[in-house]
N, C-alpha and C positions, 0 to 999 in steps of 0.2 A: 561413518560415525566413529566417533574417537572411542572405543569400548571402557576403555578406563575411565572419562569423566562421564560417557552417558552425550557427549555432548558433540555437535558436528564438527568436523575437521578442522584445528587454528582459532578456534571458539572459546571463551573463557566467561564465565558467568556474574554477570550485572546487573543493577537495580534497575530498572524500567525507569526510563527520565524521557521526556522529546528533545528530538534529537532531528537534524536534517542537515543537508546543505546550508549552510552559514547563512547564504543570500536571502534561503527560505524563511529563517530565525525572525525578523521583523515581523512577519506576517501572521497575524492570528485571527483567523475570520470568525466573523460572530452574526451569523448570517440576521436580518431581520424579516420577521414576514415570514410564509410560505417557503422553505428550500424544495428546492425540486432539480430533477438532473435530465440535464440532457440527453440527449439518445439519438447519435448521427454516424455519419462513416457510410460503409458501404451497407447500408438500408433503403428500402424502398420507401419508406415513410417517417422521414424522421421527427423525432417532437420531443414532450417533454413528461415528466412524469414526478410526480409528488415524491418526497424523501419519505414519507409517513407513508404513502401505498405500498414503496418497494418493501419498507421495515415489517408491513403487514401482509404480506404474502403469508399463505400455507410453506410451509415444511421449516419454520423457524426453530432455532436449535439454539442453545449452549455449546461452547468446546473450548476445553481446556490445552492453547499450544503453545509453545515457545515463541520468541521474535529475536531473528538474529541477526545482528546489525553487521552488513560489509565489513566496517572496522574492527572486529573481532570480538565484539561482545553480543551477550545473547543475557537477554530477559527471561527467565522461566516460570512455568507456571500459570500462565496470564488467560484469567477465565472471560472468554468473548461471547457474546449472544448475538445472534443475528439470524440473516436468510443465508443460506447455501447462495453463491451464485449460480448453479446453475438452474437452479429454480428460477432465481431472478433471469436468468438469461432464455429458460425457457417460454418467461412469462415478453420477455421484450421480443422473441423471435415473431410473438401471435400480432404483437400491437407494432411495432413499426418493419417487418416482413426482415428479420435480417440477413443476406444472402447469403447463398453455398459458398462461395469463393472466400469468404470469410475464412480469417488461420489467425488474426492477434487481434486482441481489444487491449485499447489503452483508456487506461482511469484519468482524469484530470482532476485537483483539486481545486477550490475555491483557493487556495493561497499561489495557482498559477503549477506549483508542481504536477508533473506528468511521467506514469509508468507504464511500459508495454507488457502484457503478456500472452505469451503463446497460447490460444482459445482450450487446447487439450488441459492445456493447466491450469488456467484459469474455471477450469469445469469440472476439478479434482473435486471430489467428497467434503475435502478439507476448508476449501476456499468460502469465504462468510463477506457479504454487507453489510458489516456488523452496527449496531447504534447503542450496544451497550458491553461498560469493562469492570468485572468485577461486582458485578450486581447492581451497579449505577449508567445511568445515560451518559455516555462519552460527552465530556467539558471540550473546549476549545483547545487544551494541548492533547489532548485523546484523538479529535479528530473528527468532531463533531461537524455535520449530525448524523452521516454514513463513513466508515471506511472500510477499506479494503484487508480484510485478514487471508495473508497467505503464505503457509507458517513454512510450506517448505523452499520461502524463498526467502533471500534475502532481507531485510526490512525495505529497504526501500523502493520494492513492488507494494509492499501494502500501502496506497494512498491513503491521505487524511482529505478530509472534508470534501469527497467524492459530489461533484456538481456535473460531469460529464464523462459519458461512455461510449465511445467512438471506435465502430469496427472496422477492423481492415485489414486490405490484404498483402500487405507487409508491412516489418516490422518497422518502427520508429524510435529512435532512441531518447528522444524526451531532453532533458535539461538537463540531465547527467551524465548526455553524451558520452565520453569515449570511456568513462568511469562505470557504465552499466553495461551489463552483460543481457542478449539477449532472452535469455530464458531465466537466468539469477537462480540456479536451484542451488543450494545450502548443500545436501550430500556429495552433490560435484564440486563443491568446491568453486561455482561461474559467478567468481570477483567481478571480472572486468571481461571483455571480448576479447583484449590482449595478454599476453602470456598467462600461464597457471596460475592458477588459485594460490597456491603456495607460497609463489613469489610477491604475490601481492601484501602475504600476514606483517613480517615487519615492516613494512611500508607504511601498510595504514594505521598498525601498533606504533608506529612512531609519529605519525599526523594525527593521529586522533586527539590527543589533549589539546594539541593547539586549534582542531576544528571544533572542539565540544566546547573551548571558551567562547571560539570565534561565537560560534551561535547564540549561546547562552548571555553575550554579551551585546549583542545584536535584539534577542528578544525581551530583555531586560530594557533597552532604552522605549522599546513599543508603552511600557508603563502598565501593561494591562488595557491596552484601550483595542490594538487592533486593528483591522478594516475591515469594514463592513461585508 
């Protein structure tokens, strides 16, 4: 933790905007009908499960945590409500049996993105299926109608528009390939699997403007419409 600003190592403090891989930027899902999420991997029963039953599970909370983006910005203060995952994960262990050998679940979105993370972490206190920010139902660039809040990682472990949770027993590195780091945790510093953290900050302080156009220019041509 950087003691001076309060804020994690190479971090600098930004407004909350959506934000992702460029490719991702066209894609804003506006589910219709019933969302519900999948539940497969290494499970003995796999199936599906309503987005509104996991939202209404017991042990639902508020929590106020930061979201800190790879490229060196961090969102503060950002009030989430949801379920604990591991409540949700305790309630999926009973309904589709999910095995011992189990060590990572990866989230998938409705816009196709995909995050792995390490089951111990994924089952921290902190981690939420959240469906509401700031006292409102998450909108379509929120991240609608579950995501994933996982404040001591990177952002881009926290999935949007969480439609499948697939356990398994090693890791996968998803669509951000060699740019994700397998655990992502923010106090360490795990930019990327390859070199330090450290070496990564100007790097991606120096791509970041041209990738926060790329996208924003990308989801600007969608018009507001989307895919379903």
């Amino acid at each position: 933790m950087n003691t001076a600003s309060g804020l994690p190592p190479g971090q600098v403090p930004a407004g909350h905007r959506p934000f992702g891989l460029p490719r991702f930027g066209p894609v804003v899902p506006r589910p219709r009908g019933t969302a519900s999420v999948t539940v497969t991997g290494a499970v003995r029963h796999p199936g599906q499960v309503s987005a509104a039953e996991l939202a209404a599970l017991p042990g639902r909370t508020d929590r106020v945590a930061d979201l800190h983006c790879v490229t060196t910005w961090s969102a503060l203060g950002l009030s989430w409500s949801g379920v604990p995952f591991r409540d949700v994960h305790a309630y999926l262990t009973d309904l589709v049996a999910v095995r011992q050998a189990v060590r990572w679940v990866t989230f998938t979105g409705l816009d196709g993105f995909s995050a792995t993370l390490r089951l111990d972490d994924a089952l921290a206190p902190d981690v939420l299926l959240a469906d509401a920010l700031d006292g409102a139902s998450l909108g379509p660039d929120q991240g609608a109608p579950l995501r994933l809040v996982a404040p001591a990682h990177y952002g881009y472990k926290s999935v949007k528009h969480v439609c499948q949770i697939e356990y398994r027993t090693a890791y996968a590195a998803g669509p951000a390939g060699w740019k994700a780091h397998p655990r992502g945790r923010v106090a360490h510093e795990e930019r990327s699997r390859y070199l330090p953290g450290r070496v990564w900050r100007p790097l991606w302080r120096a791509l970041l403007p041209r990738s926060r156009a790329a996208y924003e220019s990308a989801r600007a041509r969608t018009n507001g419409r989307g895919r379903p």
